[in-house]
Backbone as a printed PyTorch tensor [residue, N CA C, xyz], in Angstrom:
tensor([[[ 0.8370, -1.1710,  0.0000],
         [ 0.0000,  0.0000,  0.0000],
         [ 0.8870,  1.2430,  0.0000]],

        [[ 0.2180,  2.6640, -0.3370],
         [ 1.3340,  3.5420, -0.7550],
         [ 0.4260,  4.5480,  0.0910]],

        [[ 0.9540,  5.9370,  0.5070],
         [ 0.4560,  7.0160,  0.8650],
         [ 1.3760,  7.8600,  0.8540]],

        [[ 0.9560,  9.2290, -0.3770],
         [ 1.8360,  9.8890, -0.5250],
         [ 3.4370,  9.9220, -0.9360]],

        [[ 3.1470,  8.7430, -2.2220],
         [ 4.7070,  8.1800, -2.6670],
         [ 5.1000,  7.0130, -1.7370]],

        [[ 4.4500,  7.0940,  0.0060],
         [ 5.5320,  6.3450,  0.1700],
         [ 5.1170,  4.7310,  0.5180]],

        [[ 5.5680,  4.2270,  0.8950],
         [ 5.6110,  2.3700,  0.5280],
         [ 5.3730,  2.2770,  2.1200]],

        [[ 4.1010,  1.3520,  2.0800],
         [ 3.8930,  1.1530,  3.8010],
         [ 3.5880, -0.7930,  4.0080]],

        [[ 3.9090, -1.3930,  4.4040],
         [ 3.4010, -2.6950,  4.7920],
         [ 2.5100, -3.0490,  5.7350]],

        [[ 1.9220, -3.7080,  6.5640],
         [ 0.9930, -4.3300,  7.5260],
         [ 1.6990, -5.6810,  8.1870]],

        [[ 2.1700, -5.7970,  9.1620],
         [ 2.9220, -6.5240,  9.9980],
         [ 2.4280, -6.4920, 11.5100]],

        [[ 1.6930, -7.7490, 11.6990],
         [ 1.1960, -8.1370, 13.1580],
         [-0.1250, -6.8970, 13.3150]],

        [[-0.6800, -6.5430, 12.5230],
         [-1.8510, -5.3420, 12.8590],
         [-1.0990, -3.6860, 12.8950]],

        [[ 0.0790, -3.9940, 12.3020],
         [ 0.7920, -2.5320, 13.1470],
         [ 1.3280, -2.2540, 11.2870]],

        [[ 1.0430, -0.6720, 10.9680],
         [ 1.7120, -0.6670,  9.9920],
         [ 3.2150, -0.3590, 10.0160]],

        [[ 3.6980, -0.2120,  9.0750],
         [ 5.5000,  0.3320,  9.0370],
         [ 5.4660,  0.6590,  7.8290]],

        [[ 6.4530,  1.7160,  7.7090],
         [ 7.2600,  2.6650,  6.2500],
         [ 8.2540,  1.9090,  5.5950]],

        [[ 8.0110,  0.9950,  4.5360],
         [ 9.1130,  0.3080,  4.0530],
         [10.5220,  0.7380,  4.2580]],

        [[10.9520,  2.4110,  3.7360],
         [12.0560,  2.6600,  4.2810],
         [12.6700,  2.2790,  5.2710]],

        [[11.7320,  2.7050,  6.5960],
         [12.1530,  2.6050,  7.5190],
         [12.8540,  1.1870,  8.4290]],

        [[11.5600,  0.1240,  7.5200],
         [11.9220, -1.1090,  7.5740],
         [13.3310, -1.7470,  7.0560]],

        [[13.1210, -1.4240,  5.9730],
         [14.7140, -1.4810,  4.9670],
         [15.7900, -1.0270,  5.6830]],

        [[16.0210,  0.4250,  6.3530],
         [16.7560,  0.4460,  7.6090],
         [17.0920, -0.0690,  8.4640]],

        [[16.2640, -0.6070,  9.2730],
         [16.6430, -1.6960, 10.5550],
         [16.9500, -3.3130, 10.0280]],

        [[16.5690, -3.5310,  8.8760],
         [17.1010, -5.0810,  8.4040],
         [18.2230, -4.7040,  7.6270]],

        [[18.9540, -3.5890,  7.4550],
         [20.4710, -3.4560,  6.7650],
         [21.4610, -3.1820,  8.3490]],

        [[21.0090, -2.2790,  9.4520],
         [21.3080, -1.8140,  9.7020],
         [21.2600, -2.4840, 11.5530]],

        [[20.2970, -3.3310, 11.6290],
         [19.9540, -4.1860, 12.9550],
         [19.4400, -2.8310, 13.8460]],

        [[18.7040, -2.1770, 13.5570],
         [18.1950, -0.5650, 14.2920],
         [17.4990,  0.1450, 13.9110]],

        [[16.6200,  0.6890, 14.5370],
         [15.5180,  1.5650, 14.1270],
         [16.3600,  2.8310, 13.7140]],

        [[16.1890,  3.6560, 12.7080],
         [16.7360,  4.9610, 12.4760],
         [16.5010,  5.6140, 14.0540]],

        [[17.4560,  6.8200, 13.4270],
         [17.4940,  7.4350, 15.1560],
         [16.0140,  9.1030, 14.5760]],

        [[16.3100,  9.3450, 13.4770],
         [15.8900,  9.9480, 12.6770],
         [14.7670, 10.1360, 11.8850]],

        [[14.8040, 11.1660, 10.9300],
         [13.9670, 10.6580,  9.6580],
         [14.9860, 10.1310,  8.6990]],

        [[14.7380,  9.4120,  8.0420],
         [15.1450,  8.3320,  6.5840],
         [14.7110,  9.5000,  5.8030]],

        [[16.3370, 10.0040,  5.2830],
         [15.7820, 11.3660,  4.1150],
         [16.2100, 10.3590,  2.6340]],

        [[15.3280, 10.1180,  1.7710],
         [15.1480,  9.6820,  0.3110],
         [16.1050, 10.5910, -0.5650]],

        [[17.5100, 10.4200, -0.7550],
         [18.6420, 11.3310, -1.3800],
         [17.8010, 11.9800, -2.4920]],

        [[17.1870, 11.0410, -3.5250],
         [16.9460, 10.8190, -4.8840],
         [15.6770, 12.6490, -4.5290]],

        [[14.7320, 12.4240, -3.5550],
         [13.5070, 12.8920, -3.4310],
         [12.3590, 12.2990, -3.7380]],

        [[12.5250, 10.8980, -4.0100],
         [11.5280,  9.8140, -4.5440],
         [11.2560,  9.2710, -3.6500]],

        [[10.0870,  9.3760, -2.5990],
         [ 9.6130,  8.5310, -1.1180],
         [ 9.5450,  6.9380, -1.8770]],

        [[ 9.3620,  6.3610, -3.1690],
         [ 8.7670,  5.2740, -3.3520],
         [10.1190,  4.6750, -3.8430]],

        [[11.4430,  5.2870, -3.6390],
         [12.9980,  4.4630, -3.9110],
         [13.2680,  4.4590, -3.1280]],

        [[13.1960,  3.3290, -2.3530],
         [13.6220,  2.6310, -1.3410],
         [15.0530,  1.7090, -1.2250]],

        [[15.8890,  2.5980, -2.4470],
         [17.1690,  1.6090, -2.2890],
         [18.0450,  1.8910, -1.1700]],

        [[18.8620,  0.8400, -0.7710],
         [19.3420,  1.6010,  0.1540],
         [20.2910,  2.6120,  0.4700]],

        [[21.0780,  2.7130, -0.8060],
         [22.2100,  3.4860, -1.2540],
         [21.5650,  5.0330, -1.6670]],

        [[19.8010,  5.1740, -1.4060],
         [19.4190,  6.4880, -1.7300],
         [18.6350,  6.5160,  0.1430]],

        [[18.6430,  5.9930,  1.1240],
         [18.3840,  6.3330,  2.2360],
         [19.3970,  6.5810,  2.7620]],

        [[19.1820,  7.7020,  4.0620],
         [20.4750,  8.1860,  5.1310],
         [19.1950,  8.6610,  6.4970]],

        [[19.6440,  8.5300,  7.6580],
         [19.5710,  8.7040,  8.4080],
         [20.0090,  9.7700,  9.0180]],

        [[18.7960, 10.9530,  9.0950],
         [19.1420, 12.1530,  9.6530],
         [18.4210, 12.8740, 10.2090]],

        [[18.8950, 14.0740, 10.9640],
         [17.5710, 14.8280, 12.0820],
         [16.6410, 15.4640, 11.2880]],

        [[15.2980, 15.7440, 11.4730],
         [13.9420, 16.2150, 10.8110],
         [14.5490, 17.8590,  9.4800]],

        [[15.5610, 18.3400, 11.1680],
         [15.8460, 19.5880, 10.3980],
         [16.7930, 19.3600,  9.1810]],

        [[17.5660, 18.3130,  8.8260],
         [17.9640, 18.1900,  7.9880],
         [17.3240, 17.6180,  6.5120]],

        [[16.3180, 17.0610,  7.0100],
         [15.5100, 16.5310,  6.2960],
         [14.4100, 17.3090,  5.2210]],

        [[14.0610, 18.2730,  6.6060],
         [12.8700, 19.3110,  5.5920],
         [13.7690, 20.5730,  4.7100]],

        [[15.3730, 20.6140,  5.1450],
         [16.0880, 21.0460,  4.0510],
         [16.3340, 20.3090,  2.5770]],

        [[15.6900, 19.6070,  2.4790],
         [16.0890, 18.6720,  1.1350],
         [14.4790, 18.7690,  0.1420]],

        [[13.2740, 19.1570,  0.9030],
         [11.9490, 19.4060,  0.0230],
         [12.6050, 19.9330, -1.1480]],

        [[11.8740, 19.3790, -2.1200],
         [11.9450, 19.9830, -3.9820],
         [10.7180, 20.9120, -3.8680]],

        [[ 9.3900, 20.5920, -3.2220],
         [ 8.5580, 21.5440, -3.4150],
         [ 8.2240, 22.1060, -2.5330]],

        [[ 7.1770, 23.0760, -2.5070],
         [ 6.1420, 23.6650, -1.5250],
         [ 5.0680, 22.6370, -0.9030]],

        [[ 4.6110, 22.8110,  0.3670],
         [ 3.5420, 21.7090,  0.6260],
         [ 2.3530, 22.0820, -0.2260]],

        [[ 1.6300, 21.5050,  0.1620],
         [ 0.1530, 21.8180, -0.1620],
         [-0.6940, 22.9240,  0.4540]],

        [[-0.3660, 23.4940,  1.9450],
         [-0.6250, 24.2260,  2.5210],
         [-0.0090, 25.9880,  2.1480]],

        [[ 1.0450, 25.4820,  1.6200],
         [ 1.5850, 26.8310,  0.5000],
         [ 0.9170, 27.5950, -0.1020]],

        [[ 0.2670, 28.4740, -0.0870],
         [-0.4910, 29.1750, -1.0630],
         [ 0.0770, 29.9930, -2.0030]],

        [[ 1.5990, 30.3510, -2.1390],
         [ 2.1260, 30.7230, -3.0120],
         [ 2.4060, 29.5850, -4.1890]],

        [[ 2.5920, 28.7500, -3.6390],
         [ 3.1750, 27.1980, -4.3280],
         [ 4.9940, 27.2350, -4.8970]],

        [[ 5.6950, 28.4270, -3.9410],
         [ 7.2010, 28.4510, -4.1190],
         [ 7.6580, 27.6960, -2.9380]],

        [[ 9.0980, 26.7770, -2.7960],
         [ 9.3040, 26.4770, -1.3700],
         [10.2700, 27.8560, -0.7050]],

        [[ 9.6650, 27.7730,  0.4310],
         [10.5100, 28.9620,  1.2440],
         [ 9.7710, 30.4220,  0.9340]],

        [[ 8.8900, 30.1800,  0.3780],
         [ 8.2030, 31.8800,  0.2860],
         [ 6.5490, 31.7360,  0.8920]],

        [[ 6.4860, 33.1150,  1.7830],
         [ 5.1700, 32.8370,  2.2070],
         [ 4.2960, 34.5920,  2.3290]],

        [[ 3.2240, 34.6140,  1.8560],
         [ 2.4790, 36.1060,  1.5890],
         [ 2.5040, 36.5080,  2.5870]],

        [[ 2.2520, 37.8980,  2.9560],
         [ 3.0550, 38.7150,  3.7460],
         [ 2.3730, 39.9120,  3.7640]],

        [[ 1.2860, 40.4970,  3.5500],
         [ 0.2540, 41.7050,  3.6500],
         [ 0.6240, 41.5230,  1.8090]],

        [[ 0.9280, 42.5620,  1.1470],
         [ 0.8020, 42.3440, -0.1230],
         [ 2.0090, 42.3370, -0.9470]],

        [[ 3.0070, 41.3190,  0.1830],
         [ 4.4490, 41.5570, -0.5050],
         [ 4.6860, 39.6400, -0.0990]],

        [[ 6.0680, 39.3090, -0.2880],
         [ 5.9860, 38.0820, -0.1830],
         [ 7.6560, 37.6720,  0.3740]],

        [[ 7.3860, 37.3620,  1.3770],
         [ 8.7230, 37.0520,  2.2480],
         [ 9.5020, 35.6790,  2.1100]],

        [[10.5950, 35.6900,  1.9270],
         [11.3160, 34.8300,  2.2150],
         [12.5160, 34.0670,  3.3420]],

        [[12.4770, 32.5220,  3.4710],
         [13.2880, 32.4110,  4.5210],
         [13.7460, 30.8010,  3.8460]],

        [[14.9290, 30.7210,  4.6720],
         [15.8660, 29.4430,  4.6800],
         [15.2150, 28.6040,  6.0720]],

        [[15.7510, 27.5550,  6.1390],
         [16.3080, 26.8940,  7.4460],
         [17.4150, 26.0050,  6.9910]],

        [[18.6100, 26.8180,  7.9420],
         [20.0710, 25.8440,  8.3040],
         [20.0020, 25.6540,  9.7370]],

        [[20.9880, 24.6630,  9.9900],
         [21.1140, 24.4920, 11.0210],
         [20.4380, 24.0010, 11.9310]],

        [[18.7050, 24.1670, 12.1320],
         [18.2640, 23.9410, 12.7510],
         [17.3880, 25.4010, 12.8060]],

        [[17.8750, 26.7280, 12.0110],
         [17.0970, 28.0460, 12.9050],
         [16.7470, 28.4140, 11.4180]],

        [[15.8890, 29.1780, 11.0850],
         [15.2390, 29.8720, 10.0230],
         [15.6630, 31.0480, 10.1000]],

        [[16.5930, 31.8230,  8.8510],
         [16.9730, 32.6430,  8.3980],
         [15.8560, 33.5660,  7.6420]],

        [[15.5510, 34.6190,  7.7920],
         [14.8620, 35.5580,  7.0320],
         [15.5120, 36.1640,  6.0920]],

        [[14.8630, 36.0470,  4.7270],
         [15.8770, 36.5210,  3.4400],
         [15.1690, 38.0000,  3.0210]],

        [[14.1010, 38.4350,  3.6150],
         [13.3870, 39.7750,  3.2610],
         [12.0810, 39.5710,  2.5280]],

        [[11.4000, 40.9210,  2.1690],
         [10.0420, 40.7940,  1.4900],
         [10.7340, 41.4800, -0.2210]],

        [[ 9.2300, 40.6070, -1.2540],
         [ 9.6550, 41.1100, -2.5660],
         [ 8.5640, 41.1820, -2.5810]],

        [[ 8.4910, 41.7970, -3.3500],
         [ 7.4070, 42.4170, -4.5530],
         [ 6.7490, 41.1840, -4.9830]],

        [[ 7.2980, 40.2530, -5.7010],
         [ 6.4840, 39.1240, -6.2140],
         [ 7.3510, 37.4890, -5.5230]],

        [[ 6.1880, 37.0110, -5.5880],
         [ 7.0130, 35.4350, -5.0050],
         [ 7.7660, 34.9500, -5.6410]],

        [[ 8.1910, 35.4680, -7.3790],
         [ 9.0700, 34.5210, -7.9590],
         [10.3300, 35.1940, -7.4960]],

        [[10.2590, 36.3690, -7.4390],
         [11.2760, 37.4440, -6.5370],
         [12.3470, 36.7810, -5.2930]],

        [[11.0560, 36.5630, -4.1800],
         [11.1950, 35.6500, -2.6970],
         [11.5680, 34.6840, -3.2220]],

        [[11.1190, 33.3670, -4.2310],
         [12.0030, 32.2790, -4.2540],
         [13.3410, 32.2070, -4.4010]],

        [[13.5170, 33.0320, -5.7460],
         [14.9470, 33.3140, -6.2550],
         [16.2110, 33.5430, -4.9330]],

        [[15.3670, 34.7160, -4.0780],
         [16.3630, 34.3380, -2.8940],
         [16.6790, 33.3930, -2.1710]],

        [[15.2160, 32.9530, -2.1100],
         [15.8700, 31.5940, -1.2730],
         [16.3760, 30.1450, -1.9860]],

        [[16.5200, 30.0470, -3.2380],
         [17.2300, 29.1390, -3.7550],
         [18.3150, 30.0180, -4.1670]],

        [[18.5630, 31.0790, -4.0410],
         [20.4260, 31.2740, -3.6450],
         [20.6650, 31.0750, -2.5670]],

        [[20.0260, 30.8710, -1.6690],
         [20.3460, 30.8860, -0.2090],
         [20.4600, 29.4240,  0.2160]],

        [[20.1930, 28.1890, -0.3830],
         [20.1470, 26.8320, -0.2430],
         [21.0410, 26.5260, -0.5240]]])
């Protein structure tokens, strides 16, 4: 079964994230982490495209905007009638300023990635 790209099984009544599974039978251990998908493909489950890493490193690797985005850029969000941009390194969210238009705000923040 799949949700949202990603690959889930049914084991003893309890589900699990194939990834995650694939992890602990290479690895004898539950990730400590999230299982970030190198490729950006939740449904490649090889293991040479999983790594084990903290959330914040993880939601640095999105290709897109969520769904909750209403601009539909990643890292840009409306702002009275201008459109702001921000990073996250490290762990802390950087503010890159307001533009005029969101393709404006993205541009900064994919120099800023």
């Amino acid at each position: 079964m799949m949700q949202n790209g990603y690959r889930k099984l049914k084991f003893c009544g309890k589900q699990y994230l194939v990834h995650r599974v694939a992890w602990l039978l290479k690895h004898g251990s539950w990730p400590v982490g999230d299982i970030d998908h190198i490729d950006g493909n939740p449904s490649n489950n090889k293991l040479e495209n999983l790594r084990d890493v903290p959330h914040s490193v993880n939601l640095q690797n999105r290709k897109s905007a969520t769904a909750k985005n209403k601009t539909g850029f990643l890292g840009v969000v409306k702002r009275r009638n201008k459109y702001a941009a921000h990073v996250h390194k490290n762990g802390k969210q950087i503010y890159l300023g307001l533009f005029e238009t969101a393709e404006l705000a993205h541009q900064a923040y994919k120099e800023n990635t």
